[in-house]
Backbone bond lengths (Angstrom), bond angles and torsions (degrees), N, CA, C in turn:
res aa  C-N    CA-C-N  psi(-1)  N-CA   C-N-CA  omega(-1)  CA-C   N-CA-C  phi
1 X - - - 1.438 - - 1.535 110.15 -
2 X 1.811 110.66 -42.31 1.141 95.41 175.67 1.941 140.15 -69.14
3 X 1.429 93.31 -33.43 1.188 126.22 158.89 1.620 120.89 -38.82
4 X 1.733 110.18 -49.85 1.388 93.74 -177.79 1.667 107.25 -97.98
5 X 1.416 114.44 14.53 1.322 125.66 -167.75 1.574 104.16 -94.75
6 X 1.585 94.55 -28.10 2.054 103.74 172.53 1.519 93.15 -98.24
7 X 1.356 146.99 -34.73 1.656 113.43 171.57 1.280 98.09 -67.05
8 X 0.913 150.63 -29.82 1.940 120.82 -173.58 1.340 109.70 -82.34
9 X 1.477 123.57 -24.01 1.466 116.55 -177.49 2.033 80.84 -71.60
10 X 1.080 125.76 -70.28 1.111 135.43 -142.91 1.865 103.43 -51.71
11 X 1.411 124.00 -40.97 1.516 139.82 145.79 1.502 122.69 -36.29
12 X 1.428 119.34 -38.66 1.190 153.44 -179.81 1.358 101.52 -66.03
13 X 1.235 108.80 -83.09 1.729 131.59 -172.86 1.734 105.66 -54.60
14 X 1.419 132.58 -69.18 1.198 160.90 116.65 2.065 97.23 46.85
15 X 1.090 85.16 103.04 2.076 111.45 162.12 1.234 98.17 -50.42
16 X 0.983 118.94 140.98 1.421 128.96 160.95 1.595 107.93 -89.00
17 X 1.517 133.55 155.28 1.169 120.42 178.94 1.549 105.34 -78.72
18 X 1.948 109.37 137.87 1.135 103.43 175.62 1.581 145.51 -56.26
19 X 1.192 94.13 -7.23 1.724 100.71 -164.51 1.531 99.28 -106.35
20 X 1.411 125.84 11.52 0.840 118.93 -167.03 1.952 77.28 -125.23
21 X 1.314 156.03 -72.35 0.801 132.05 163.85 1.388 139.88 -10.80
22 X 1.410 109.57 -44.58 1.621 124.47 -146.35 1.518 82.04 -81.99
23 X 1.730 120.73 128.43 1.594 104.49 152.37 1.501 92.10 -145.18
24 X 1.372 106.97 163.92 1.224 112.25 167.02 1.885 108.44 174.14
25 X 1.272 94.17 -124.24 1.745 103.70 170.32 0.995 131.04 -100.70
26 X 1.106 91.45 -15.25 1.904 110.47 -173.43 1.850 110.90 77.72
27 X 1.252 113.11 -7.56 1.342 104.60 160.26 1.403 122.20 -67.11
28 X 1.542 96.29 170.03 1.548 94.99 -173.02 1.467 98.94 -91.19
29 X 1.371 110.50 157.45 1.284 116.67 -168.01 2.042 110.11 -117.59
30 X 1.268 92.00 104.96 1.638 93.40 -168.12 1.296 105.21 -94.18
31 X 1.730 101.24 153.03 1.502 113.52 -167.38 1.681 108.12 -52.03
32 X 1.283 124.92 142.76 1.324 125.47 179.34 2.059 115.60 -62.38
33 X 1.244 113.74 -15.63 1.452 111.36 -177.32 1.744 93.73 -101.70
34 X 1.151 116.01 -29.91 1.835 106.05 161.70 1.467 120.15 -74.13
35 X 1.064 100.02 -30.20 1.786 107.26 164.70 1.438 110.59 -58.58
36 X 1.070 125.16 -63.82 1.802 133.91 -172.96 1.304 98.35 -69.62
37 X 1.240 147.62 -43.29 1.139 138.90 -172.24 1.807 106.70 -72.46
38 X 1.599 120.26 -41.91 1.559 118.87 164.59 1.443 107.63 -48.86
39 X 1.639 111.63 -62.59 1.612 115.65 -161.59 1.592 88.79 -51.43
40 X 1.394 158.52 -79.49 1.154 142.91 -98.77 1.764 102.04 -115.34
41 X 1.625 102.71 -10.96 1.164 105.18 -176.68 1.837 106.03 -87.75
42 X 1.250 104.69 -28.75 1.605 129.99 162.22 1.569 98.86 -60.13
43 X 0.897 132.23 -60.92 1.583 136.69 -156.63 2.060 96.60 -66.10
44 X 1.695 105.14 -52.18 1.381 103.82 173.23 1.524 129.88 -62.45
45 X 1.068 102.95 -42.47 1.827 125.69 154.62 1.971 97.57 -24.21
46 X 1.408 97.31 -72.43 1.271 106.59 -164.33 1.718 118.56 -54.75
47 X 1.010 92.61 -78.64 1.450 101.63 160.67 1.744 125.38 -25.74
48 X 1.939 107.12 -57.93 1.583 99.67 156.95 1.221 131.23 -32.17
49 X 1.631 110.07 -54.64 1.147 117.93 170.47 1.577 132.18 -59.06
50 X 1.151 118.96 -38.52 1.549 119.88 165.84 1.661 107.59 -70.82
51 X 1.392 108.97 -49.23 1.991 84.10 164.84 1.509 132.42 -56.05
52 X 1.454 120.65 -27.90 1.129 121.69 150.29 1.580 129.39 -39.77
53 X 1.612 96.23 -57.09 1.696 97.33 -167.67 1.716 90.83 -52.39
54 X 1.593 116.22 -56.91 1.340 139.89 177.91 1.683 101.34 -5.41
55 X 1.300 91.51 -76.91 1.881 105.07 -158.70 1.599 96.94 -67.32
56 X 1.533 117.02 -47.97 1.613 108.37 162.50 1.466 140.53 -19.79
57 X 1.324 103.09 -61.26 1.350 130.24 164.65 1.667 119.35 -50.01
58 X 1.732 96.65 -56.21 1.872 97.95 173.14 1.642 98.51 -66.16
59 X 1.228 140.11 -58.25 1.208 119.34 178.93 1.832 123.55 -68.22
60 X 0.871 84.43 20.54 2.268 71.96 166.34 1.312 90.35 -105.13
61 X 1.702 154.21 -34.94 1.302 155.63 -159.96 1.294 106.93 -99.37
């Protein structure tokens, strides 16, 4: 009794193997406040750049 009372705690308690958990995309998964800080620094990037083309454009005319 005691015996199968410590395999079920021990089943219970018990890691699962990781590679058998882990699923997804296989990308790497970056912290969400380094994430928002890329996306928005990307997003300003972008935008610079279209005010550029912008002011380009008013100066060729």
């Amino acid at each position: 009794m005691l015996r199968t009372l410590l395999v079920r705690l021990r089943e219970w308690v018990a890691v699962e193997d990781a590679e058998d958990r882990v699923e997804g995309t296989g990308e790497a998964v970056l912290d969400p406040a380094y994430s928002g800080r890329y996306t928005a620094e990307r997003e300003l990037r972008r935008l610079s750049d279209a005010a550029d083309a912008e002011t380009d454009r008013h100066d060729e005319r």
